[in-house]
PAVEXTI-341642 format. One record per residue (C-alpha): residue number from 0; residue in three letters; chain; z, x, y. Coordinates in Angstrom, 1 decimal, padded with zeros to 4 digits. Layout:
% PAVEXTI-341642
ATOM   i  aa ch     zz     xx     yy
ATOM NUM ALA  A      Z      X      Y
...
END
This chain:
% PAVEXTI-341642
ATOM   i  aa ch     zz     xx     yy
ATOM   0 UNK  A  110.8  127.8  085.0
ATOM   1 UNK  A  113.3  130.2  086.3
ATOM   2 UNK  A  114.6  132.9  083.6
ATOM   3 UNK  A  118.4  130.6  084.0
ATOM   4 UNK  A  116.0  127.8  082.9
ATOM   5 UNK  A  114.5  129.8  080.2
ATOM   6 UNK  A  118.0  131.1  079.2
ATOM   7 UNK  A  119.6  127.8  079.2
ATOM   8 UNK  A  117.2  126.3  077.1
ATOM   9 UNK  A  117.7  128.9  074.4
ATOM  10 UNK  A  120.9  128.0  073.7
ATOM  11 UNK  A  124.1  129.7  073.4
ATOM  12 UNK  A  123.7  131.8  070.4
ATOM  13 UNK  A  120.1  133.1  071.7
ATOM  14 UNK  A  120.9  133.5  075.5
ATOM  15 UNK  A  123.0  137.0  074.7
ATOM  16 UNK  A  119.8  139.0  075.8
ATOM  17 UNK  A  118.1  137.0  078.5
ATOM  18 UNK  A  118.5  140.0  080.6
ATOM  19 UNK  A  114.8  140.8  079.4
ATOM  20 UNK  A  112.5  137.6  078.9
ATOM  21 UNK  A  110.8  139.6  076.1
ATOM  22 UNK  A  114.0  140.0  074.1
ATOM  23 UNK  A  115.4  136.6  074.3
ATOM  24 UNK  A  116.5  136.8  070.6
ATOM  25 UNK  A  119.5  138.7  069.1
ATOM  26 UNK  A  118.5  140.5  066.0
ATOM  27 UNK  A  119.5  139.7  062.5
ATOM  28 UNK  A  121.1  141.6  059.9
ATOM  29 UNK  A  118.3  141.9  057.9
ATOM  30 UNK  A  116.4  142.9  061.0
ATOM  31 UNK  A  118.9  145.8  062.0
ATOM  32 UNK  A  118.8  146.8  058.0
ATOM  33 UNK  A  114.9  147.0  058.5
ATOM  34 UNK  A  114.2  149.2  061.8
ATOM  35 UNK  A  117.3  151.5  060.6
ATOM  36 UNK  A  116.3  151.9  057.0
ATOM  37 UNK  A  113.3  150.8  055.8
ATOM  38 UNK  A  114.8  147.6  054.2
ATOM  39 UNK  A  112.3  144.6  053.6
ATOM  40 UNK  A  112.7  141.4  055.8
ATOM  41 UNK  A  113.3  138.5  053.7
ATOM  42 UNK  A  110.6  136.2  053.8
ATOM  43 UNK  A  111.9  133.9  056.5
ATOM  44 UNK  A  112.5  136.7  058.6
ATOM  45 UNK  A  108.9  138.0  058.3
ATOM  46 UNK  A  106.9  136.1  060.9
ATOM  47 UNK  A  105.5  138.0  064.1
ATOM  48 UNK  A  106.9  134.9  066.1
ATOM  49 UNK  A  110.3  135.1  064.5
ATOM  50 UNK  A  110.4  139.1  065.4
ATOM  51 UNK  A  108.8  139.0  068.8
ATOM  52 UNK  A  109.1  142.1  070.7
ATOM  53 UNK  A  112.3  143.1  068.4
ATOM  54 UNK  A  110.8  145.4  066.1
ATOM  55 UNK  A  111.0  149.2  067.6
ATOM  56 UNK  A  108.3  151.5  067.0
ATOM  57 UNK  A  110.2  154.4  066.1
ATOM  58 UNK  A  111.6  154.2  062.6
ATOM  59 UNK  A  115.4  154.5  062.1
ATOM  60 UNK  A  115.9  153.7  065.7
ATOM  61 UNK  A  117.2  150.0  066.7
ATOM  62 UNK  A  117.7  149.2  070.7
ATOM  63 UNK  A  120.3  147.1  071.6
ATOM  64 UNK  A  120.1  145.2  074.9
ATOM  65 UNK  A  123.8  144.5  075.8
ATOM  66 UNK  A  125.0  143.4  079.0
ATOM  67 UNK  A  127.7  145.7  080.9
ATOM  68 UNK  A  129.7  144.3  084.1
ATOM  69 UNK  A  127.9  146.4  087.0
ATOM  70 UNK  A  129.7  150.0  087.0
ATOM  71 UNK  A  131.4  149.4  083.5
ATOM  72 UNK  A  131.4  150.3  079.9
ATOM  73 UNK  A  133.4  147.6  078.7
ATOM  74 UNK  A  131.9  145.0  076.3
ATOM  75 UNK  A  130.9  141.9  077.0
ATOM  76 UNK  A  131.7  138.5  074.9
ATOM  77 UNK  A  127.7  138.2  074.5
ATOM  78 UNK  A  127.9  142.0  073.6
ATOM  79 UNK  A  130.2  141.9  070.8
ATOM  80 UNK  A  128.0  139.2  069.2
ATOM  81 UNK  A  124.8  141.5  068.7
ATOM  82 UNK  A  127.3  144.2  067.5
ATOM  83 UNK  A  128.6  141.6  065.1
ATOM  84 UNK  A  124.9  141.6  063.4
ATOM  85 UNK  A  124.6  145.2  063.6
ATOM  86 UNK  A  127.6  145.6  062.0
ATOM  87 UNK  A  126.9  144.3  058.7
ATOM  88 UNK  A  123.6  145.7  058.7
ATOM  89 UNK  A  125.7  149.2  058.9
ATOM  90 UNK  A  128.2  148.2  056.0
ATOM  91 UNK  A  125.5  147.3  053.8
ATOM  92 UNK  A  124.6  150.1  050.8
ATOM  93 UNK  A  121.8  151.6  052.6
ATOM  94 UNK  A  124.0  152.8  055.3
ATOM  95 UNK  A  126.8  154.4  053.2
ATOM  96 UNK  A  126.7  158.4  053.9
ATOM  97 UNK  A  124.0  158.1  057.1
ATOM  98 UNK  A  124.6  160.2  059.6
ATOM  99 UNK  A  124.1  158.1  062.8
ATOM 100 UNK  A  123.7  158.5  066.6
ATOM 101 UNK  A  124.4  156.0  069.2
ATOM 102 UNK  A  122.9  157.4  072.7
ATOM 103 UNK  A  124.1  155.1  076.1
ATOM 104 UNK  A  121.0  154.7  078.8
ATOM 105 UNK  A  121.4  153.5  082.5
ATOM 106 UNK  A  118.7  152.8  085.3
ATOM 107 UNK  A  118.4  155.2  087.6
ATOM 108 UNK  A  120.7  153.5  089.9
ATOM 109 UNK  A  123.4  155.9  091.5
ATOM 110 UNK  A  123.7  159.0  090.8
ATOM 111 UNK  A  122.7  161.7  087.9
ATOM 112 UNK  A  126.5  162.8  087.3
ATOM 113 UNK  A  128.0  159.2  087.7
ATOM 114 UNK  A  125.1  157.8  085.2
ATOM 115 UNK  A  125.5  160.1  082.6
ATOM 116 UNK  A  129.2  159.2  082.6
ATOM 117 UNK  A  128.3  155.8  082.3
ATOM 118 UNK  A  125.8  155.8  079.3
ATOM 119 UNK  A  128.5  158.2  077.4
ATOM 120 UNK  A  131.4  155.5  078.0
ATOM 121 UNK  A  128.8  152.7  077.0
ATOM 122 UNK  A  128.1  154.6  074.0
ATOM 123 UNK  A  131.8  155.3  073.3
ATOM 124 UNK  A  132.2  151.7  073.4
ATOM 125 UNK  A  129.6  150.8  070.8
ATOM 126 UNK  A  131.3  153.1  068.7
ATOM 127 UNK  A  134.8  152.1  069.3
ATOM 128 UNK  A  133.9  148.7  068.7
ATOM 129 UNK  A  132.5  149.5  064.9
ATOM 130 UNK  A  135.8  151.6  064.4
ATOM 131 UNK  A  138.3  148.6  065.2
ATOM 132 UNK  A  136.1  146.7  063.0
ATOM 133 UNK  A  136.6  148.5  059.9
ATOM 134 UNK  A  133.5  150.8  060.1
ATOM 135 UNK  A  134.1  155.1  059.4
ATOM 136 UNK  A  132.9  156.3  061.9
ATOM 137 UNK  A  133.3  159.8  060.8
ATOM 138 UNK  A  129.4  160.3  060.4
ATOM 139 UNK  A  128.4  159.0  064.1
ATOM 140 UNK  A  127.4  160.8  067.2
ATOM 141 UNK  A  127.5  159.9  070.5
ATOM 142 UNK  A  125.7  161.2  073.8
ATOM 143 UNK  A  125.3  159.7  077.1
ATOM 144 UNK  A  121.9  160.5  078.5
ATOM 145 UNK  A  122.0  158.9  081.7
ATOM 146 UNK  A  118.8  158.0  083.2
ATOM 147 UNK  A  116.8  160.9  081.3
ATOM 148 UNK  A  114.9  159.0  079.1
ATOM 149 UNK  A  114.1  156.2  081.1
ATOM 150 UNK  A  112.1  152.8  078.7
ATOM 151 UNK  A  110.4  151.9  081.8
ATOM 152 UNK  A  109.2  155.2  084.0
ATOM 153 UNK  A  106.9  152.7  086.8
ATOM 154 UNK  A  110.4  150.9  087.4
ATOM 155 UNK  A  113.4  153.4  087.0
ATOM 156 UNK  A  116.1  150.6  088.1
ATOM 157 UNK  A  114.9  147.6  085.4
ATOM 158 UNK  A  117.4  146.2  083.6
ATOM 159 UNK  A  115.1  147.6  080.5
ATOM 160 UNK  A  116.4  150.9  081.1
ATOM 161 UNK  A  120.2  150.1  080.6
ATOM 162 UNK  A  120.8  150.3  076.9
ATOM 163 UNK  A  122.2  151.6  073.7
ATOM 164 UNK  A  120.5  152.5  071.1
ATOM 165 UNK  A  121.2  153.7  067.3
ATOM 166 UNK  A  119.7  156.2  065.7
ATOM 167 UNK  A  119.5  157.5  061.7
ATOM 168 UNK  A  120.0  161.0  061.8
ATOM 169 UNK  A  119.5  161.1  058.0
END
């Protein structure tokens, strides 16, 4: 089955991160609530096949997967869904005062300069998106590191590597 196939089969709501196989499954909520604060899954939310790969290791950190147009910042359809779920996840109670910090990531396709302006746009984006939604952003960050902290080292151009992330500073 090819990964269209596998996408297709999803559905439409699920098929936002079929970029990666692994990470076929936009998070909820609850689960954004969880890797960025500590919050308890509900019970139907608590199964290793309902979380999958989702879950990052790093507490206070959540990944987001979006897909970019090649060479832009500006946010897909697809994209604004998974920032619809983290958005309520960062208007719940446990997120009031947080400092945050949402870092943009590229392959290491092009070149250092060019990439780093990229993941900082990308970023930006994330971040203008959650202001235009209602969200203070007065407490975030954001950085564009480029390809400097490359997910997948053994393949620097995988679509794994091109990615924002959120962070709890505190």
């Amino acid at each position: 089955m090819n990964l269209f196939a596998k996408c297709s089969s999803l559905g439409v709501a699920l098929a936002i991160l079929c970029v990666l196989p692994a990470m076929a499954e936009s998070k909820t909520p609850a689960q954004f609530r969880n890797e960025l604060f500590g919050t308890p899954l509900p019970p139907d939310e608590v199964s290793p096949s309902r979380l999958g790969d989702l879950t990052d290791a790093r507490a206070g950190t959540t990944t987001l997967y979006l897909e970019f147009p090649n060479m832009s910042a500006e946010l897909s359809a697809d994209a604004r869904d998974v920032l619809a779920n983290l958005l309520i996840a960062l208007k719940s109670p446990e997120a009031k005062g947080r400092r945050l910090e949402i870092s943009g990531h590229t392959s290491q396709t092009g070149g250092v300069t060019y990439n780093r302006a990229l993941s900082q746009r990308r970023a930006e984006a994330v971040r203008q998106y959650m202001e235009r939604n209602n969200l203070p952003t007065d407490n975030f960050s954001v950085i564009g590191y480029g390809f400097d902290k490359l997910l997948n080292k053994s393949d620097p151009t995988a679509a794994k590597n091109r990615r924002v992330e959120v962070r709890v500073l505190d």
